[in-house]
VEXZA-533046 format. One record per residue (C-alpha): x, y, z. Coordinates in steps of 0.001 Angstrom, whole numbers, plus 500000, padded with zeros to 6 digits. Layout:
% residues N
{dodren {X; Y; Z}};
...
END
This chain:
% residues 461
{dodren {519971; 534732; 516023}};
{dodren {521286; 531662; 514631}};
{dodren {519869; 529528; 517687}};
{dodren {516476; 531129; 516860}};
{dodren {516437; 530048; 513172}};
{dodren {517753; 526828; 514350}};
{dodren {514725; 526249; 517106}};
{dodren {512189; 527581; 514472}};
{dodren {512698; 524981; 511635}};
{dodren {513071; 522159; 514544}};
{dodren {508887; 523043; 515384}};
{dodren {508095; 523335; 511874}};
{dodren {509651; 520066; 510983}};
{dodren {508167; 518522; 514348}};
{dodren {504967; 520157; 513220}};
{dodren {505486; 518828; 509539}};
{dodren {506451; 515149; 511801}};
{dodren {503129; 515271; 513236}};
{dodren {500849; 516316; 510564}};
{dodren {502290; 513621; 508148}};
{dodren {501415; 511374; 511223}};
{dodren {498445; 512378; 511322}};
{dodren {497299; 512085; 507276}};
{dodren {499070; 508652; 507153}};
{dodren {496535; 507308; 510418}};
{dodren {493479; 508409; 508713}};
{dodren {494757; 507281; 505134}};
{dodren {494897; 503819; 506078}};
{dodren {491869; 503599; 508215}};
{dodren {490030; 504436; 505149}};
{dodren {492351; 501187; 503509}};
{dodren {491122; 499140; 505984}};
{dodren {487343; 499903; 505950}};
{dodren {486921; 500800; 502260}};
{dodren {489592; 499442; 499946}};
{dodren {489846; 496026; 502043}};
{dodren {486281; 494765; 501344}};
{dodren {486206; 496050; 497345}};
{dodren {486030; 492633; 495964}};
{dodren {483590; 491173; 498657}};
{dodren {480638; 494346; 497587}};
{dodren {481730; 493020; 494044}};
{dodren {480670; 489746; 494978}};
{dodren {477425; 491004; 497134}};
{dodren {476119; 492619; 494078}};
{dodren {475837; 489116; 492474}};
{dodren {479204; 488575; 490649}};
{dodren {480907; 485456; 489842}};
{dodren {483518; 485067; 492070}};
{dodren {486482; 484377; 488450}};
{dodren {484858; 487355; 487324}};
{dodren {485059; 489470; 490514}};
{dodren {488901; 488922; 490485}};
{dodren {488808; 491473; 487089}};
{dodren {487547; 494233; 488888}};
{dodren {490414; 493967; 491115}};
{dodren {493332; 493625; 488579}};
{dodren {492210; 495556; 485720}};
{dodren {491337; 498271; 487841}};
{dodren {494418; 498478; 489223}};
{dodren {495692; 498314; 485565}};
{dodren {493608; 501544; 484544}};
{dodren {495056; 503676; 487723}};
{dodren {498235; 502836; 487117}};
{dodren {497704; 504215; 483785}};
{dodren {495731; 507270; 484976}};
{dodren {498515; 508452; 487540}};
{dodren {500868; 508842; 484571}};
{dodren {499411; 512314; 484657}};
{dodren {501463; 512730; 487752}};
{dodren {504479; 514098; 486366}};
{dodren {502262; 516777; 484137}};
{dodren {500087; 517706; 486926}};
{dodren {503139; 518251; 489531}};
{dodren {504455; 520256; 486752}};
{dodren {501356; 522527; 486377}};
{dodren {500864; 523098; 489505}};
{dodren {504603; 523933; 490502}};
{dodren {503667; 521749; 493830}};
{dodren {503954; 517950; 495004}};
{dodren {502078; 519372; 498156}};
{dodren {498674; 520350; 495449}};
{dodren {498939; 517439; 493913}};
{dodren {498996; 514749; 496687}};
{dodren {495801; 517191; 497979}};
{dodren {494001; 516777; 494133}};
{dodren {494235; 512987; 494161}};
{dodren {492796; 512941; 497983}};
{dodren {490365; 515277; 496866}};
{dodren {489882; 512324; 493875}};
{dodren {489744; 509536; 496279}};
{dodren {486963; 510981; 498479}};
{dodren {484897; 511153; 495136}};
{dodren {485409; 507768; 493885}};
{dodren {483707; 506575; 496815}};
{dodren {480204; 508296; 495771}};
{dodren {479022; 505728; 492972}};
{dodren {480019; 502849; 495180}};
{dodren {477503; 504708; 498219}};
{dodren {475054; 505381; 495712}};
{dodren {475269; 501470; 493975}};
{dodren {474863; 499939; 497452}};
{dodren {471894; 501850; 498565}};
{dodren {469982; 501167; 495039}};
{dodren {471429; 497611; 495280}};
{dodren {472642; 497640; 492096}};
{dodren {475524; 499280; 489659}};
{dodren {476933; 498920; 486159}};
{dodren {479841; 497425; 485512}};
{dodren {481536; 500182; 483818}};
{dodren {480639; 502530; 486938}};
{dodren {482349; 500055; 489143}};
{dodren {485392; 499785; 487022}};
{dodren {485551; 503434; 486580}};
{dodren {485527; 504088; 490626}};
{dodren {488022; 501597; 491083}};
{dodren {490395; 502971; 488778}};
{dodren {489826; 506776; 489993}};
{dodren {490554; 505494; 493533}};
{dodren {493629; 503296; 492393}};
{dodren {494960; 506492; 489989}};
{dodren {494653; 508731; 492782}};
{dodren {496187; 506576; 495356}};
{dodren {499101; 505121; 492790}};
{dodren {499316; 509013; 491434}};
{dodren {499751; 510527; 494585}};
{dodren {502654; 508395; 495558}};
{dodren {505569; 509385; 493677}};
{dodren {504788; 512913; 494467}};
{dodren {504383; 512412; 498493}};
{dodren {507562; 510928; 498448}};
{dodren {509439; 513484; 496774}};
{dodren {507489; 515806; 499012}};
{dodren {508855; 514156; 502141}};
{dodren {512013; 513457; 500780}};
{dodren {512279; 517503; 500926}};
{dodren {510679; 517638; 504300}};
{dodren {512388; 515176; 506084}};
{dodren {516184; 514970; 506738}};
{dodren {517640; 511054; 505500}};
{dodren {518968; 510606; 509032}};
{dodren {515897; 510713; 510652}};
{dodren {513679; 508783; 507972}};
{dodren {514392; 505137; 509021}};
{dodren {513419; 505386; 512752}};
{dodren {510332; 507820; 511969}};
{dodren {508502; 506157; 509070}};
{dodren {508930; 503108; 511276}};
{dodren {506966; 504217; 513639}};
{dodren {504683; 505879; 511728}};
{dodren {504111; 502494; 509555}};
{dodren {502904; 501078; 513052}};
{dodren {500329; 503498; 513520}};
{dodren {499356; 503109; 509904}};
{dodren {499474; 499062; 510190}};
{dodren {497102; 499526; 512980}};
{dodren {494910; 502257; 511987}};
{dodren {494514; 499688; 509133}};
{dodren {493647; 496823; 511367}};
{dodren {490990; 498963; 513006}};
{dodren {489420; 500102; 510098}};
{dodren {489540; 496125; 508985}};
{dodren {487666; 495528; 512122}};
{dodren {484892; 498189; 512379}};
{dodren {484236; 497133; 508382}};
{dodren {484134; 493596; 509620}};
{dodren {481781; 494021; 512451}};
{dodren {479168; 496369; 510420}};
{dodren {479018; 493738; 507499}};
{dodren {478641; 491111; 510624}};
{dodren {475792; 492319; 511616}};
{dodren {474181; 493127; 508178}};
{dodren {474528; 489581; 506880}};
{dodren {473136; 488759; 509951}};
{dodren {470023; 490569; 509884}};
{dodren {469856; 489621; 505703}};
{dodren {470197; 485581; 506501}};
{dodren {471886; 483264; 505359}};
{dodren {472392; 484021; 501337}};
{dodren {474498; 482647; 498314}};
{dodren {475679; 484201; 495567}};
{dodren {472802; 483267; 493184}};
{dodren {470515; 484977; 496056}};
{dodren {472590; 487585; 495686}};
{dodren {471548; 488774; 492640}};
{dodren {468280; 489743; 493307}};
{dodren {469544; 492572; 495656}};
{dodren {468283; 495037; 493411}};
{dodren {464470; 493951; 493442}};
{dodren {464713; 493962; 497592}};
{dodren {466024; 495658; 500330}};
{dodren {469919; 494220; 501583}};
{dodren {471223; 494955; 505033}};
{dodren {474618; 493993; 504589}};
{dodren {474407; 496508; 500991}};
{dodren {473383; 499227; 503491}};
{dodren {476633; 498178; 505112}};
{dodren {478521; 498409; 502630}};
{dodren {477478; 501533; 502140}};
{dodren {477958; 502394; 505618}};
{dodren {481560; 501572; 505714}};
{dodren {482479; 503271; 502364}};
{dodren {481155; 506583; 503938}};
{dodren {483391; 505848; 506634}};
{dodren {486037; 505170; 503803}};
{dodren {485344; 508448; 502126}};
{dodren {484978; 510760; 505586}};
{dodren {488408; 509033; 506836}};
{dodren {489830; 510325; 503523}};
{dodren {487994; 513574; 503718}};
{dodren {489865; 513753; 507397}};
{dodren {493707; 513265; 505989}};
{dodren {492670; 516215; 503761}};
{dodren {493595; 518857; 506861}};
{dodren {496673; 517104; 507352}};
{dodren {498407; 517353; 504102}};
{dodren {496867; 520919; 504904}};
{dodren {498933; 521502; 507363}};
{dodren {502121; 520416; 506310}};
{dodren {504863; 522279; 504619}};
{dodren {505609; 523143; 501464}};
{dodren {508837; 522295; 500393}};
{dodren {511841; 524889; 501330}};
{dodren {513156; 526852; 498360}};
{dodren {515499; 525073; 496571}};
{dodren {515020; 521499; 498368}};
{dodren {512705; 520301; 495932}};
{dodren {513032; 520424; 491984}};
{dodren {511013; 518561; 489836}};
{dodren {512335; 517793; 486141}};
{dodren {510113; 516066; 483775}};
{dodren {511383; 512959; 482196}};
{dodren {510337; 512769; 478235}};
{dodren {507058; 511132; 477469}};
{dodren {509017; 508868; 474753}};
{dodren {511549; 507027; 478237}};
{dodren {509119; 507872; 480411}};
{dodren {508470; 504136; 480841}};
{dodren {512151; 502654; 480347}};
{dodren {513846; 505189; 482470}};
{dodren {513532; 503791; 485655}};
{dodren {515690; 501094; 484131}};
{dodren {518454; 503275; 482637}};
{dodren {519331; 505076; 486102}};
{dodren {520859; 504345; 489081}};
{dodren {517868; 503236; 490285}};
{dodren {517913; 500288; 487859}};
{dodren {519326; 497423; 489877}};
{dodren {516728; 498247; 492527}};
{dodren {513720; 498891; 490486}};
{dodren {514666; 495878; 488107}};
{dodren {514741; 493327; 491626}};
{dodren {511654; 494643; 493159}};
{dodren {509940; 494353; 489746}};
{dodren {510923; 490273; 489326}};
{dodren {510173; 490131; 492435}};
{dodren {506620; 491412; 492136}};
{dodren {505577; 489131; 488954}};
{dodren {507129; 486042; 491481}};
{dodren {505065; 486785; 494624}};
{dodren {501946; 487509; 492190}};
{dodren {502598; 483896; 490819}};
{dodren {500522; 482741; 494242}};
{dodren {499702; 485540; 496310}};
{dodren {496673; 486227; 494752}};
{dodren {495678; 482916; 495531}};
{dodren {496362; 482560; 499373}};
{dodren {492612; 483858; 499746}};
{dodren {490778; 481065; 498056}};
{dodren {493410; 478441; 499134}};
{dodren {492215; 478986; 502993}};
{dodren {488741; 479836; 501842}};
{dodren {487989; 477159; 499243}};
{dodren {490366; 474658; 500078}};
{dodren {491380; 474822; 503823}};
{dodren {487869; 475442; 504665}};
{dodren {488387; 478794; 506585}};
{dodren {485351; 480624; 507462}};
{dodren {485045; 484219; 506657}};
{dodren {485506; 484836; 510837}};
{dodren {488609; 482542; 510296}};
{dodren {489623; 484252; 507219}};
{dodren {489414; 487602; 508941}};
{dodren {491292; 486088; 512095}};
{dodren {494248; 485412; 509976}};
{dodren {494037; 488585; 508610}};
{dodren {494165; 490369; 511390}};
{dodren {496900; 488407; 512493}};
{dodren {499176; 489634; 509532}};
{dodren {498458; 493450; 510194}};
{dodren {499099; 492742; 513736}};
{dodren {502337; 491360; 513427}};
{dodren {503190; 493744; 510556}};
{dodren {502487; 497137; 512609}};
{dodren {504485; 495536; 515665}};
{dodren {507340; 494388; 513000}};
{dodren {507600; 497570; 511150}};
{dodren {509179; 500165; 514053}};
{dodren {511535; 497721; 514594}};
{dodren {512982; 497411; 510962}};
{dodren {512940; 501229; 510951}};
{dodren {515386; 500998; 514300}};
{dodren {517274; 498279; 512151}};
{dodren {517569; 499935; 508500}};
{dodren {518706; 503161; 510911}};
{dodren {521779; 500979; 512261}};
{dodren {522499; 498559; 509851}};
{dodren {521209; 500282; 506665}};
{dodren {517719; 499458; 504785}};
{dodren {519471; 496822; 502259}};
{dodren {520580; 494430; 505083}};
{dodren {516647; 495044; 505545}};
{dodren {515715; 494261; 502099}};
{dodren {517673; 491112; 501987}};
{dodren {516787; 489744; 505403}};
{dodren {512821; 490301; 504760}};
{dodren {513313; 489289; 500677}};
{dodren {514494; 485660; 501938}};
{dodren {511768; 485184; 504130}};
{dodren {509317; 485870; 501850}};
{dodren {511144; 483230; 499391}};
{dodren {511124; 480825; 502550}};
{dodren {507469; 481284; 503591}};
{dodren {505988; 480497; 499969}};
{dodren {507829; 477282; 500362}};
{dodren {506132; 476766; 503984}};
{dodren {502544; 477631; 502470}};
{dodren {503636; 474225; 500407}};
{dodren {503609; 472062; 503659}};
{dodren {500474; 470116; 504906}};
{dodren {497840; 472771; 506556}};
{dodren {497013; 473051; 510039}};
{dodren {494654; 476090; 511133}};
{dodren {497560; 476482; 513806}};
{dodren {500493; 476341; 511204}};
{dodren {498150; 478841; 508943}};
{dodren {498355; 481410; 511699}};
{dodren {501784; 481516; 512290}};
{dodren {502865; 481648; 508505}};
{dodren {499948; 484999; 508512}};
{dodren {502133; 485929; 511329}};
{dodren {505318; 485945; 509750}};
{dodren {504107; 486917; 506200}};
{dodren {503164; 490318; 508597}};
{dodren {506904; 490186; 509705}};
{dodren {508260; 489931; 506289}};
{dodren {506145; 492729; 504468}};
{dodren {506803; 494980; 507370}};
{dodren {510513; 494797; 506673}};
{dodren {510453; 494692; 502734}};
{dodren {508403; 497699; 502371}};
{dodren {509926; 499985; 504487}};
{dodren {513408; 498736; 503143}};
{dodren {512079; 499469; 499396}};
{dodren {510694; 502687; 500305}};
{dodren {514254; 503955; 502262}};
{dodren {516187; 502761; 499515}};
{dodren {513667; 504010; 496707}};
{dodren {514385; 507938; 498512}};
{dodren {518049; 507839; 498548}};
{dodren {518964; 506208; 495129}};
{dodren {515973; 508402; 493143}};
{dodren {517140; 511795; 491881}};
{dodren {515595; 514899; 493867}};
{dodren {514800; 516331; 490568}};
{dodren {513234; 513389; 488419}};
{dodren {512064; 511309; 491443}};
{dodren {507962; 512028; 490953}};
{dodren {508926; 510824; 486975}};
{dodren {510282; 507665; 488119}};
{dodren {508432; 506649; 490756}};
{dodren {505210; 507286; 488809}};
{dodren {506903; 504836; 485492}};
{dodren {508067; 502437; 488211}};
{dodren {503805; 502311; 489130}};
{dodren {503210; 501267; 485868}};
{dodren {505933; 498747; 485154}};
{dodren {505004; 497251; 488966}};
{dodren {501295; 497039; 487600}};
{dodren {502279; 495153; 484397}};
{dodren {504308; 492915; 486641}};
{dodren {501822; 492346; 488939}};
{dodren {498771; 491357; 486410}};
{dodren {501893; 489424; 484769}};
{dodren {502289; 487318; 488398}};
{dodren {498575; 486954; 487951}};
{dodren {497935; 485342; 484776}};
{dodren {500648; 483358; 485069}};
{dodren {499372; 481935; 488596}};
{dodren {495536; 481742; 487324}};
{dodren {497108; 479964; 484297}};
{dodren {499330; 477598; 486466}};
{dodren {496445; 476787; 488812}};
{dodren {493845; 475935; 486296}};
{dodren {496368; 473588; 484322}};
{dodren {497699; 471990; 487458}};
{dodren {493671; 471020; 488600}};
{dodren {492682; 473604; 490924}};
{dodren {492991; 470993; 493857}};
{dodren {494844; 470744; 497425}};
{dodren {497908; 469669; 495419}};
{dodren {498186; 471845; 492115}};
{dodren {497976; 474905; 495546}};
{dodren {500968; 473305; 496764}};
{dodren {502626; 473192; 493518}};
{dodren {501908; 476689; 493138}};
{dodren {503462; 477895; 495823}};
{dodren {506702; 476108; 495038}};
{dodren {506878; 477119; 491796}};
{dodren {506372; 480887; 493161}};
{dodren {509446; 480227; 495642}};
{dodren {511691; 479338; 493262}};
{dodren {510868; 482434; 491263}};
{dodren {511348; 484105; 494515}};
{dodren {514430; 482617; 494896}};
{dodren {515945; 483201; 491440}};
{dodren {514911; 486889; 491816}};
{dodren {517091; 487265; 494701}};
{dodren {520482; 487048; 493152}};
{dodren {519750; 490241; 491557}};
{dodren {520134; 491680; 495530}};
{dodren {523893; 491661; 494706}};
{dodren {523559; 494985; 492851}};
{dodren {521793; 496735; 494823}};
{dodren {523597; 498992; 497295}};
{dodren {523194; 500718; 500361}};
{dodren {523808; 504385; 499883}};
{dodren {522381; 505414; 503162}};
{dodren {521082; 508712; 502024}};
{dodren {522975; 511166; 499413}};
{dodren {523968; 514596; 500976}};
{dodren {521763; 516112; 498855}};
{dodren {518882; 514790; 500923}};
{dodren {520142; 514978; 504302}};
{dodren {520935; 518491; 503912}};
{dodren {517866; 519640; 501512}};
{dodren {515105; 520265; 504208}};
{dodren {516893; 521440; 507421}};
{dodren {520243; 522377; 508916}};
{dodren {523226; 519833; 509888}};
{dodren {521968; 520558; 513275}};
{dodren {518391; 518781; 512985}};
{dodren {519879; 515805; 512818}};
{dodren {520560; 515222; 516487}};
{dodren {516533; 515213; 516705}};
{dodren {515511; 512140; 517869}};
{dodren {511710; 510176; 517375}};
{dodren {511866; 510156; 521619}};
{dodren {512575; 513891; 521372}};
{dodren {509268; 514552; 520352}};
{dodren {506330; 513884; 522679}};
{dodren {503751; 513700; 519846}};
{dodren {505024; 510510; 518199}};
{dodren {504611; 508533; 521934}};
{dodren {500925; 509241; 521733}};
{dodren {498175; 507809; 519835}};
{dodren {497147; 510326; 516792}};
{dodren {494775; 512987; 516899}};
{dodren {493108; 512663; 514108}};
{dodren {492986; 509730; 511090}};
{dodren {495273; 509281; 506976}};
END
């Protein structure tokens, strides 16, 4: 009887395996062909290109605001599982107005900043409560070498979706001609193929979505008892992530967010504007990062499983210090590509090690809460990063050299940022989580074990 209960939770959790699989392939397919080429509609409907930076960063801003409803509506609905399936649900939609704008050839402002932030609340929202959800689901012994691999498939279900976006607005720019900006604002008076493509791929965006809806169908809810959700006060709701014993990891990845946002935000109109990179160049390099980065990432899983995710963290943390630096040196298109190449490397392994770490040092119980605060804080931090980059970079003389000087000066932040790696520690999993889903005896599964991870997924997330 006992090896029957045993052999029935072992499908459901390779079933549960699979699905999540599944919903995370077709999740970032609609990344790469919807939320990838945001900013470049913004700029085909005739916006400045300073100005077209807002409607990225404030935005963001107003979703990470709007998923502070995520602890309430987990709450209400007694289900991280109904949740994470309301904000898809929300995602789909916020794709409508941008269809419905690029057909017409035009759209407000406000209804483009409202879209964006319903589709950055719904995708910052649903976080903190899929990862409690999987938390529940999915045994701590296991985690490292399975969201590695699923990261890869997610990596390149990205890259595809990058690609197929890429070769539809190809072909409509093609067919429009040649056209600046200042051309570009008379879309609404005349008929634009590449605004048909945009809407084209944003109703690929919204039916990949629609797709990962079946998905989070299909997988579990949490077991009885391996999931509790505890509301954290609305009054520390934003300071508790840094009165835990989460704090010395929340408080580095939070530096270290307003340090990389000092220049990241700027690598795009470096190569573009200064380098000279053409948009096919520009999309090369790219692709080159989410290349590297879904290769990379299965292999930091196997790593963090061995050596534990904060050897991770550090080891991908100081290369991301180091290449800012190497961004610094003279440019070559051949030097550009490699330091795309490792910057795919280096993400790989920092946001796997983050996320490993984030789901053994969070609280069961209060981890939706804290995640969801965390959202906000990184927001803050990364419009901080921002400013303070934009602000560097138009004192310094928006040249070849003040780019340089930029990147140095976001290295050293880097750099001063990691000494707060000393205090975070490697708990490898409480028993609390290993335990909560499934027996002791599920953890001799194995990724190899199960035939539907060595295949290409079924369907898209």
């Amino acid at each position: 009887m006992y090896t029957l209960v045993v052999n029935t939770r072992s499908r459901k959790l390779r079933h549960d395996l699979a699905a999540s699989t599944g919903d995370g392939a077709t999740y970032s397919f609609m990344v790469g062909v919807g939320e990838m080429y945001f900013i470049p509609f913004v700029l085909a409907l005739g916006v400045g290109e300073v100005s077209a930076g807002l409607f990225f960063t404030i935005p963001y801003l107003c979703g990470s605001i709007l998923q502070l409803l995520a602890p309430w509506g987990v709450s209400i609905l007694k289900s991280p599982r109904k949740w994470v399936l309301c904000c898809a649900v929300v995602q789909c939609l916020s794709f409508i107005p941008l269809i419905d704008g690029a057909i017409r050839g035009s759209l407000p402002a406000w209804v483009i900043f409202a879209s964006f932030a319903l589709y950055w609340g719904a995708a910052i929202g649903a976080g903190p409560a899929w990862a409690a959800w999987v938390a529940a689901l999915i045994p701590s012994n296991i985690r490292p070498k399975y969201f590695g691999r699923r990261s890869r498939i997610c990596q390149l279900m990205t890259l595809s979706g990058l690609s197929v976006a890429g070769a539809i607005l190809f072909f409509g720019e093609y067919f429009d001609g040649p056209k600046n900006i200042d051309q570009a604002q008379s879309v609404a008076r005349e008929f634009s193929w590449q605004l048909a493509a945009f809407a084209s791929i944003f109703l690929l965006g919204l039916l990949s979505r629609g797709t990962s809806i079946p998905y989070l169908v299909r997988q579990s809810e949490p077991p009885p008892g391996a999931w509790k959700h505890s509301p954290v006060p609305l009054r520390t709701l934003l300071i508790r992530p840094l009165m835990g014993q989460e704090r010395p990891l929340l408080l580095f990845m939070l530096i270290f967010q307003l340090a990389l946002q000092i220049s990241s935000p700027f690598v795009a109109s470096y190569l573009i504007g200064e380098i000279g990179f053409s948009n096919a160049t520009y999309f090369a390099a790219a692709a080159t990062l989410f290349a590297t980065k879904s290769v990379a990432v299965s292999i930091f899983g196997s790593i963090a499983s061995r050596r534990g995710p904060r050897f991770v963290l550090v080891l991908s943390a100081g290369f991301l210090t180091a290449h800012a630096a190497l961004f610094a040196l003279p440019p070559e298109t051949f030097t550009i590509f490699i330091l795309m190449a490792l910057s795919g490397i280096c993400w790989a392994g920092y946001e796997i090690a983050t996320f490993l770490l984030l789901l053994d040092v969070s609280k069961p119980e209060e981890r939706t809460s804290i995640l969801t605060s965390f959202n906000l804080l990184n927001a803050l931090a990364l419009v901080a990063g921002s400013l303070v980059g934009g602000s560097l970079l138009h004192w310094l003389g928006d040249d070849r050299k003040a780019y340089a000087l930029l990147f140095l000066i976001s290295a050293g932040a880097r750099l001063a940022a990691l000494s707060l790696l000393r205090f975070v520690r490697d708990t490898r999993g409480s028993k609390s989580d290993q335990n909560q889903a499934h027996p002791s005896n599920l953890r001799e599964i194995s990724m190899e074990e199960d035939g539907s991870f060595n295949r290409p997924p079924e369907s898209i997330l």
